[in-house]
C-alpha positions as CSV (number, residue, x, y, z in Angstrom):
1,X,15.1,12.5,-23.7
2,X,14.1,15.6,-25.7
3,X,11.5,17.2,-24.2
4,X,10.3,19.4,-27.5
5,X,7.5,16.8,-28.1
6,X,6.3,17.3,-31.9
7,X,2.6,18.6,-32.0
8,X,0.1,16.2,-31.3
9,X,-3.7,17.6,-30.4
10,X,-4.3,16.5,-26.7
11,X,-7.3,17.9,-24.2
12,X,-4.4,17.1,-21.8
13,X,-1.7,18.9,-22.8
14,X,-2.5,21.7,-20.7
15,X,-3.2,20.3,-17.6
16,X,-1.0,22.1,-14.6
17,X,-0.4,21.4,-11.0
18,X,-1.6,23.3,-8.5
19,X,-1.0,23.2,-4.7
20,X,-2.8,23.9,-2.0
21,X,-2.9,26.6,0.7
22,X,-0.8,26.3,3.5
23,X,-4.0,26.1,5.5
24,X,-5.4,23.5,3.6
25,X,-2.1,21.4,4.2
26,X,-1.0,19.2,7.4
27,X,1.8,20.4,9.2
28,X,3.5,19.4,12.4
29,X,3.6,15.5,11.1
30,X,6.4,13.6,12.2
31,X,7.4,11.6,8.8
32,X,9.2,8.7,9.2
33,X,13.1,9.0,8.1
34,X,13.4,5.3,7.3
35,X,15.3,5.0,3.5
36,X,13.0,1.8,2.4
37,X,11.9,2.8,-1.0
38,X,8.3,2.9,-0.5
39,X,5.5,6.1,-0.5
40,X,4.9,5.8,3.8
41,X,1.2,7.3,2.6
42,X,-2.0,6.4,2.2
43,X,-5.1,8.2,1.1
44,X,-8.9,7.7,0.8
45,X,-12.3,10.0,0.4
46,X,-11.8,9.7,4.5
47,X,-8.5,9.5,5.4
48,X,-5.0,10.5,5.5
49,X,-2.6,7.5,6.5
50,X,1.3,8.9,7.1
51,X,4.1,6.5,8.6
52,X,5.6,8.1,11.3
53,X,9.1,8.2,12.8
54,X,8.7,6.0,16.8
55,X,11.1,4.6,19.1
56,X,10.4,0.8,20.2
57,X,8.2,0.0,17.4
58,X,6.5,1.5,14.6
59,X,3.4,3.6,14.1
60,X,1.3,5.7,11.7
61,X,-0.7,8.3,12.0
62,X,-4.8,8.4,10.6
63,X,-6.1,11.9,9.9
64,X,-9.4,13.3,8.6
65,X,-8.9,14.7,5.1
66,X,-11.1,17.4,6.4
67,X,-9.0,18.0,9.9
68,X,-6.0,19.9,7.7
69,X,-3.9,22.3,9.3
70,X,-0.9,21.6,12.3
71,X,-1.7,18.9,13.7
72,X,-1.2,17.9,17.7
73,X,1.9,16.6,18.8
74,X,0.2,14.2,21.1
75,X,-2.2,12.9,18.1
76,X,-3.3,9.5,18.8
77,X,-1.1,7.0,16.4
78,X,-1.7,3.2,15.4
79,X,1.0,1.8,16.9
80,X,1.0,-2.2,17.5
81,X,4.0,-3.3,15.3
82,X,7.4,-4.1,17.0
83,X,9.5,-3.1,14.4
84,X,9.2,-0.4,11.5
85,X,6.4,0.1,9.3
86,X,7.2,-0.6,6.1
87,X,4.0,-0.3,3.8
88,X,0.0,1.1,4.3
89,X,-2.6,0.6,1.9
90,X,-5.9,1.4,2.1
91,X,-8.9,-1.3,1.3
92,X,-10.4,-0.1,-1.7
93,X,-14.1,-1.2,-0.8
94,X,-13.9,-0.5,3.0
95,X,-13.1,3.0,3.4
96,X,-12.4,2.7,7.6
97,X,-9.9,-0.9,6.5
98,X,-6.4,-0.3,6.6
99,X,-3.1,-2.7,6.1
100,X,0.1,-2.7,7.4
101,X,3.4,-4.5,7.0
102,X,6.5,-4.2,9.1
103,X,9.6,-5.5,10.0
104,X,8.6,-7.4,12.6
105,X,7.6,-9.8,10.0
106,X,3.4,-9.7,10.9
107,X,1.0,-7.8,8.1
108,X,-1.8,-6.6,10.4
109,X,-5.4,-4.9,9.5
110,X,-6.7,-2.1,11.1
111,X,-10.2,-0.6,11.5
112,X,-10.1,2.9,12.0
113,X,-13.5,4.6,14.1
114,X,-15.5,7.1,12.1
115,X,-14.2,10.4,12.4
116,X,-10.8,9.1,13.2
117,X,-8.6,8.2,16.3
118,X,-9.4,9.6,19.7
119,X,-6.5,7.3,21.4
120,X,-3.8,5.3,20.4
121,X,-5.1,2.0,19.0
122,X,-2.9,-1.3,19.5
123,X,-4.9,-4.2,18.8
124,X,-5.7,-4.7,15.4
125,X,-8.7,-6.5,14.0
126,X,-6.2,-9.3,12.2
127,X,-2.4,-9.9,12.8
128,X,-1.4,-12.1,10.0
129,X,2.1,-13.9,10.5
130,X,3.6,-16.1,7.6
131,X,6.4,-14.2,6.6
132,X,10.2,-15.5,8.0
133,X,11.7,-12.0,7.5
134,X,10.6,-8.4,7.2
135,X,7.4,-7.7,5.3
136,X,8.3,-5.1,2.6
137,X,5.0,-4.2,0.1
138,X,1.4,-5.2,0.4
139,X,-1.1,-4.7,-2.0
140,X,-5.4,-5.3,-1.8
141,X,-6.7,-6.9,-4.7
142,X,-8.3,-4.2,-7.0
143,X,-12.1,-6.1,-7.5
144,X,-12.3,-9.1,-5.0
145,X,-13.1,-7.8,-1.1
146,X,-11.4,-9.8,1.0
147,X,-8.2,-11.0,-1.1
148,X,-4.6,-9.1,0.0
149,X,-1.5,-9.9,-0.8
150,X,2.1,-9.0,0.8
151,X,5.7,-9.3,-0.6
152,X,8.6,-10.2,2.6
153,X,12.2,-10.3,2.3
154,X,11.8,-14.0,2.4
155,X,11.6,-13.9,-1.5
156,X,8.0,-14.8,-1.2
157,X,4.4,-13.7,-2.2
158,X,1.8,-14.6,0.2
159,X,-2.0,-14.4,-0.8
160,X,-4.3,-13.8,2.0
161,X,-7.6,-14.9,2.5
162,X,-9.3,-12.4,5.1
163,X,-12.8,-13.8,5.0
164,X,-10.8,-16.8,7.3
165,X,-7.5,-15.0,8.4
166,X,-5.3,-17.1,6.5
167,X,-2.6,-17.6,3.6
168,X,-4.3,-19.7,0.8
169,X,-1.1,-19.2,-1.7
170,X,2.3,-18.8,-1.6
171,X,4.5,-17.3,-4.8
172,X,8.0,-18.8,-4.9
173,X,9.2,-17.9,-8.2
174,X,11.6,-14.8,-6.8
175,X,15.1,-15.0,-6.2
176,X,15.6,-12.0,-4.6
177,X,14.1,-9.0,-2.7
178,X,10.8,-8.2,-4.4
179,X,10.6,-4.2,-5.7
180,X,7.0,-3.9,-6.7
181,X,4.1,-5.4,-7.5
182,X,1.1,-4.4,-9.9
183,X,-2.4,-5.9,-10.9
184,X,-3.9,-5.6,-14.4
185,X,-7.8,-4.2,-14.5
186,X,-9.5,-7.6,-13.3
187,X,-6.7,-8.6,-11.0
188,X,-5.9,-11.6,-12.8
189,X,-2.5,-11.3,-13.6
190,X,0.4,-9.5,-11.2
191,X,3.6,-7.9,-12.4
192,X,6.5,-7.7,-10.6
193,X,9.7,-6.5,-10.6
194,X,12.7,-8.1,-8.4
195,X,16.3,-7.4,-7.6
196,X,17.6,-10.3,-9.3
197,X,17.0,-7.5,-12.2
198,X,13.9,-9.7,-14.0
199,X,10.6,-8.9,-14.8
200,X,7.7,-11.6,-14.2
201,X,3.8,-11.7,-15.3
202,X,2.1,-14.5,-12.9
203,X,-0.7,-15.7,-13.2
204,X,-1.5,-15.3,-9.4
205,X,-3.7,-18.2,-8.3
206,X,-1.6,-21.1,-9.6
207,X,1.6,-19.1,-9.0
208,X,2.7,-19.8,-12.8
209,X,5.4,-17.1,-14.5
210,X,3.6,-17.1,-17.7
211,X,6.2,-14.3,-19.0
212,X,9.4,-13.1,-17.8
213,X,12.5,-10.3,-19.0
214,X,16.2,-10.5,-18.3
215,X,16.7,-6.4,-18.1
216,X,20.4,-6.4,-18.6
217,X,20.3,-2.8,-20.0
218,X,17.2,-1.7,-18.0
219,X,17.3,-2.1,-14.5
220,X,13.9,-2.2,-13.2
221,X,13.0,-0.7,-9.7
222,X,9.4,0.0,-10.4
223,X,6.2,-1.5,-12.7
224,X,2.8,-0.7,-13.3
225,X,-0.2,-2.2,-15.6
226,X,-1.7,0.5,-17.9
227,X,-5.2,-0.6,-17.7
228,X,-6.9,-2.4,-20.6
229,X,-3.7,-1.4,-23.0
230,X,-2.0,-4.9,-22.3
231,X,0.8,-2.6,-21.7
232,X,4.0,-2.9,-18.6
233,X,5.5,0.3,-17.7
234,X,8.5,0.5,-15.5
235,X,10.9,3.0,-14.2
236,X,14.4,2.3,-14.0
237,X,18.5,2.7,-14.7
238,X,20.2,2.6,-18.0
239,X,23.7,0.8,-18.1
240,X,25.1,4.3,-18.1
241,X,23.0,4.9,-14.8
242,X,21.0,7.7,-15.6
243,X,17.1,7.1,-14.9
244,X,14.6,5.6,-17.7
245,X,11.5,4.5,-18.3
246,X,10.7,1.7,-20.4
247,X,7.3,0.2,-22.1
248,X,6.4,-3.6,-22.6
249,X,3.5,-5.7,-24.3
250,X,2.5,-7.9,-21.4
251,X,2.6,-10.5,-23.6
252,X,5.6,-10.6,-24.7
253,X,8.8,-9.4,-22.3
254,X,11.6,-10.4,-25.3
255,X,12.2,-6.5,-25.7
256,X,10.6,-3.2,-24.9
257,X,8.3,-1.7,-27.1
258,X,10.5,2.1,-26.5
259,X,12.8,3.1,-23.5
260,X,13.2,6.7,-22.5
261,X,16.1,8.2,-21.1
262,X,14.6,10.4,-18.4
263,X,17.9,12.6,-16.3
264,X,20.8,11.2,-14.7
265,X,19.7,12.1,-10.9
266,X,19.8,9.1,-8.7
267,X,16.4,9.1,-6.5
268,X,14.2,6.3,-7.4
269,X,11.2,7.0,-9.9
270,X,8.2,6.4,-9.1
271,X,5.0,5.5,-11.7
272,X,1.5,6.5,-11.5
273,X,-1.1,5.5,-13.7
274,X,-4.2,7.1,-14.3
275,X,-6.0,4.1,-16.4
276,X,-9.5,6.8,-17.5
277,X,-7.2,9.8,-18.7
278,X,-4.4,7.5,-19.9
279,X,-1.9,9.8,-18.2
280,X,1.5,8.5,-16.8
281,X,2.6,10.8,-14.1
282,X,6.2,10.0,-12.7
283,X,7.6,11.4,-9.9
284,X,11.7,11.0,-8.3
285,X,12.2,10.2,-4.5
286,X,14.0,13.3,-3.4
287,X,13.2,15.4,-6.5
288,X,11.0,18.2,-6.3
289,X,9.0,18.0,-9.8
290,X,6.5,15.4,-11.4
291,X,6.6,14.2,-14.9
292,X,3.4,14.2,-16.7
293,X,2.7,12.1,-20.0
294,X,-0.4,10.8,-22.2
295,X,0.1,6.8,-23.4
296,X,-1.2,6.1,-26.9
297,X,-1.2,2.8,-28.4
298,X,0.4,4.5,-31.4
299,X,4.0,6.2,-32.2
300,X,5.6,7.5,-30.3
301,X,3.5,5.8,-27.2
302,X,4.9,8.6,-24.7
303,X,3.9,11.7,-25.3
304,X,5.1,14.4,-22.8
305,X,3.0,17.0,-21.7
306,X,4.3,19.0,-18.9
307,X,5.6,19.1,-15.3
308,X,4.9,20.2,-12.1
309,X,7.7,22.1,-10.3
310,X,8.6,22.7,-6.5
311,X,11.2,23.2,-4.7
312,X,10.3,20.9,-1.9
313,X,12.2,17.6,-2.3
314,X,9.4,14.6,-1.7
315,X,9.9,11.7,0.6
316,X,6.8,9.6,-0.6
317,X,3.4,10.5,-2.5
318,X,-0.3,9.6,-1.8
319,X,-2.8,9.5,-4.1
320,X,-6.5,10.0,-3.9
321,X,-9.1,7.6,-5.6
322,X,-11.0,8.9,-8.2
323,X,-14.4,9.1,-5.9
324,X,-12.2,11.7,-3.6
325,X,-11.4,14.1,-6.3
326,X,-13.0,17.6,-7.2
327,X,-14.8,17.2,-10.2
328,X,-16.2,21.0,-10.3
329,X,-12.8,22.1,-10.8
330,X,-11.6,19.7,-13.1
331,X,-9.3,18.1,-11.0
332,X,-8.1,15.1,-12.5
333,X,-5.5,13.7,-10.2
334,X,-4.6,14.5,-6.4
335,X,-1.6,13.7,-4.9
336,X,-0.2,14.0,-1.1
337,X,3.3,14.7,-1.5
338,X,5.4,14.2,2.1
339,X,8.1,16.9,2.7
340,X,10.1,15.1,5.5
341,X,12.4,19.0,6.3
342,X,9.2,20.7,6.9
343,X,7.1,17.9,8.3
344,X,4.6,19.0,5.8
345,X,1.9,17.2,3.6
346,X,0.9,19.0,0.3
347,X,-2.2,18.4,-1.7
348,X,-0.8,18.9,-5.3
349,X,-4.3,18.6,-7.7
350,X,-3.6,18.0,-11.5
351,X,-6.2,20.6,-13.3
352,X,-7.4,20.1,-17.6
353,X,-8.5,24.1,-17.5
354,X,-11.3,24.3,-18.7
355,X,-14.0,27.1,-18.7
356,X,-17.2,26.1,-18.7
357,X,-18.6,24.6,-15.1
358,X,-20.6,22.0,-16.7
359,X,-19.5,18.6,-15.7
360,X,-17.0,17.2,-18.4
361,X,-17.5,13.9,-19.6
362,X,-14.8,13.8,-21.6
363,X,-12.3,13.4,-19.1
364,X,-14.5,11.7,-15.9
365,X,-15.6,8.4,-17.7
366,X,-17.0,5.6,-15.4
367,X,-14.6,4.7,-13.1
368,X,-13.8,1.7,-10.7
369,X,-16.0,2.7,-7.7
370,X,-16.2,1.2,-4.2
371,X,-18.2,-1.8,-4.7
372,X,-16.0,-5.3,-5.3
373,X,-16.9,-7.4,-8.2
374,X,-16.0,-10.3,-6.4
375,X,-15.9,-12.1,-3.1
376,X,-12.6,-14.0,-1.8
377,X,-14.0,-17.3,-2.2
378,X,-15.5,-16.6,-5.6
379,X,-11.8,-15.1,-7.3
380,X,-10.0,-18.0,-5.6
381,X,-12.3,-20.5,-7.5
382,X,-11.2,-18.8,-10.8
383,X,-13.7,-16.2,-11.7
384,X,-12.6,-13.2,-12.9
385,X,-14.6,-10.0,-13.5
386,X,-14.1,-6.1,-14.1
387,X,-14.3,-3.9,-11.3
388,X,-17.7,-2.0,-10.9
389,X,-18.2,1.3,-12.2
390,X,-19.4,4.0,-11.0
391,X,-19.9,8.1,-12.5
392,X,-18.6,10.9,-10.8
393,X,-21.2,13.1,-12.3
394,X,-22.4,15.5,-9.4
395,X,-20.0,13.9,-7.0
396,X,-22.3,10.6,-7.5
397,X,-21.1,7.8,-4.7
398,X,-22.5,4.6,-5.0
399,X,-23.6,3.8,-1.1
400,X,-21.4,0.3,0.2
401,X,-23.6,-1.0,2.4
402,X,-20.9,-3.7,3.2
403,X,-19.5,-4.2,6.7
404,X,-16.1,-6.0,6.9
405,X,-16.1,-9.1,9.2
406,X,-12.7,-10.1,10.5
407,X,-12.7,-14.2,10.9
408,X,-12.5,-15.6,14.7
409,X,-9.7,-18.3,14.3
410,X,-7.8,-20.4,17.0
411,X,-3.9,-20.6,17.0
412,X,-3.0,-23.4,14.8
413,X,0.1,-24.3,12.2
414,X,-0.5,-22.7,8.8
415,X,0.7,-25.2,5.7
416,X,1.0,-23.6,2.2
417,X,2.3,-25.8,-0.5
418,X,3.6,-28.5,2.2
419,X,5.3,-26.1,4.4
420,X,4.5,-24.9,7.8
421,X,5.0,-21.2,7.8
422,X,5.0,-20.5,11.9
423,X,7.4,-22.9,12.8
424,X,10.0,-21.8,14.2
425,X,12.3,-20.3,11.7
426,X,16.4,-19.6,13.0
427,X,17.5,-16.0,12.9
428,X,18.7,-14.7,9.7
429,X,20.1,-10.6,10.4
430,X,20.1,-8.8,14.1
431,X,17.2,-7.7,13.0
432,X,15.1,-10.7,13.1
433,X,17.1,-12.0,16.6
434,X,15.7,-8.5,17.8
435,X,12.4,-9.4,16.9
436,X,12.5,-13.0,17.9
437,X,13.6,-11.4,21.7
438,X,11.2,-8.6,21.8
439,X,8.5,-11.4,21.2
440,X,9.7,-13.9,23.6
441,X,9.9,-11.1,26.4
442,X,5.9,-10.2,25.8
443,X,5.5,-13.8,25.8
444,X,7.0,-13.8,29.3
445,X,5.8,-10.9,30.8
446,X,2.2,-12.1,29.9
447,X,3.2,-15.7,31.3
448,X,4.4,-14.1,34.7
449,X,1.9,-11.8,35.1
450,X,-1.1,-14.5,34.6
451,X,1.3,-16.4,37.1
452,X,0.9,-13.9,39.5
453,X,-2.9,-13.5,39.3
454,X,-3.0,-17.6,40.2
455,X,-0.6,-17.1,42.9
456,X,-2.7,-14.6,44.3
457,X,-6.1,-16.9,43.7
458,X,-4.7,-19.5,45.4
459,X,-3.3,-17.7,48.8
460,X,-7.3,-16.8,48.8
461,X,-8.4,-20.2,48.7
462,X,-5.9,-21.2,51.4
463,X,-6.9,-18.2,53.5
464,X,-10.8,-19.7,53.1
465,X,-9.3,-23.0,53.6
466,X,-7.9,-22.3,57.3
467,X,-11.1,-20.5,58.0
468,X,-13.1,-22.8,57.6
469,X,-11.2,-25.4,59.5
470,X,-11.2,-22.6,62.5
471,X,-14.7,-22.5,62.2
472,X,-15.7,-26.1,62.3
473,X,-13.7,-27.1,65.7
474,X,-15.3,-24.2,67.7
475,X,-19.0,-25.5,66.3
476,X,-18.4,-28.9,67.7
């Protein structure tokens, strides 16, 4: 891809990265050396959220944005899951909710006290189970409050209902290993990619493929929605194997609209969209640098404006909402970039220079705030609406005055589409016999120890027993 872009007038073209003291970074962070091809971060106005490497299980770590600096080798972790963690994700409209997925098949949510964790926290506030294998990507829905959904190795999409702590949907449309999912603006229609090397646009309620790409000279690895363009993005590999980008209409997958031939390094790229600047910002596992572009709806589509350079090779990138950014400076874009060697996060802050200290409306429009359009009951009923906006004009935040309610449910079989997904599913990898073991010895261990506690009631109760039958003769 060239990158001499002809001249094309831009209030972005200037914009540069900047990174952020070493004191406003966190150091001392044990980053998690698992190779699954996901970011291990998480970030919100509150919180940092940072897989961690563990032995016998897997944890993450929860730290103040404002607590920067090296952090405590005996910090307090969330550490419940059996197996490695595999995804977090922040709730969008409960800034204290956090999800998890691991390998011990489970997806479980977390609420995380204000100010963050004085001890390590085990029980979560739902353990969700429905998966047969590992659980590899979750994902919150971006306007209803209580709707999540999470992607196993079972080839499956699950839909999760959290106002009752169950699955309402199951996707079974994959063939393979799912790679990514994306929602457009409204949430109504997902995009995946899969290793079976297609591309699919469901419509997620009825679990329909309502378009779908055979990339034979693309291989797709990652896809995002561009907003309200009815544009795909994805990142991929070329038939010659060097890394490219690709743009589709959403509504029709025949052929992309332009590929790009990006370099021919091998680490995975990974897309962000930033749907109120129309920026694409693309970044390689293992590379030091991130690609910046504007998306037009016109030729050329891409236009390339610059890129951020460090040496630093990143493991995985956070990104901070829109409400968390500094609008004072300009800042446009925030990411958390995890540099496993140093066991280092960075801030990296995209900047549009600008000199005036007025606030710019030009590039903070209204943005999706914190406040869901929808509830889970009222999206599952087919009602779709755009998220709620909010301005960022003097740091405005909307106040959420909602509380999230986790359901109270009993033990009981859970059907989706006819089949019962907690019965008792054989063994597929180690893996999963590992897991299977590890849960059958808590099982016991819980079942012997209540057995003791009996055994030790009931030598009471005999003791009483004899007393009172030495008592009785001596009274007569």
């Amino acid at each position: 891809m060239s990158w001499r872009p002809t001249y094309r007038s831009s209030k972005f073209r200037n914009v540069y990265g900047k990174v952020a003291n070493r004191e406003n970074c966190y150091d001392g962070i044990p980053i998690t050396k698992n190779v699954h091809d996901n970011h291990f971060c998480a970030v919100n106005s509150k919180f940092v959220a940072v897989v961690t490497e563990s032995s016998g299980g897997g944890s993450f770590i929860v730290i103040p944005v404002s607590q920067s600096g090296r952090l405590d080798s005996h910090y307090p972790k969330v550490c419940g899951h059996q197996g490695n963690v595999l995804d977090i994700k922040w709730n969008p409209f409960f800034e204290n909710i956090i999800a998890s997925c691991s390998e011990d098949t489970s997806v479980r949510v977390w609420e995380i006290p204000e100010g963050g964790l004085r001890r390590n926290m085990t029980e979560a506030v739902l353990e969700l189970y429905g998966h047969s294998r590992r659980v590899g990507l979750i994902e919150w829905h971006p306007t209803s409050s209580g709707i999540l959904f999470s992607a196993g190795y079972d080839y499956k999409v699950l839909i999760w209902n959290l106002e009752i702590g169950e699955p309402v949907k199951m996707i079974d449309c994959h063939t393979d290993v799912i790679l990514s999912m994306s929602f457009n603006t409204d949430g109504s229609l997902l995009a995946t990619s899969c290793k079976d090397k297609k591309l699919r646009v469901i419509e997620p309620r009825s679990g329909t493929v309502l378009q779908h790409a055979s990339c034979k000279n693309h291989r797709v690895n990652r896809v995002v929605f561009l907003g309200n363009l009815k544009r795909l993005l994805t990142t991929g590999v070329s038939r010659w194997n060097t890394r490219q980008i690709a743009l589709w209409d959403q509504e029709d997958l025949s052929m992309p609209i332009v590929e790009e031939d990006i370099d021919g390094l091998s680490g995975l790229l990974f897309p962000f969209y930033d749907a109120d600047t129309h920026m694409l910002y693309l970044a390689g596992k293992g590379d030091g640098n991130i690609r910046y572009f504007e998306i037009t709806t016109e030729k050329p589509y891409l236009q390339y404006l610059m890129e951020y350079r460090s040496p630093a090779p990143q493991k995985g990138l956070g990104v901070m909402p829109k409400h968390g950014l500094e609008v004072g400076a300009c800042e446009v874009f925030r990411f958390y970039k995890l540099v496993t060697l140093k066991g280092l996060i960075e801030p990296v802050s995209m900047i549009v220079p600008r000199r005036s200290d007025t606030y710019q409306e030009d590039i903070y429009p209204m943005t999706a705030g914190t406040e869901p359009a929808l509830s889970a009951s009222e999206w599952l009923s087919g009602i779709n609406r755009d998220p709620v906006l909010m301005s960022l004009k003097e740091g405005y935040r909307r106040p959420n005055q909602l509380v999230f309610k986790a359901p109270v449910k009993e033990k009981k079989s859970v059907v989706v589409n006819g089949i019962d997904l907690l019965e008792n599913v054989p063994p597929r990898t180690e893996n999963e016999l590992l897991r299977m073991f590890f849960r059958q010895q808590d099982e016991l261990r819980r079942l012997k120890e209540e057995l003791t506690t009996k055994d030790v009631r009931i030598r009471q109760l005999e003791l009483e027993l004899n007393n009172l039958k030495n008592v009785s003769p001596n009274n007569v």
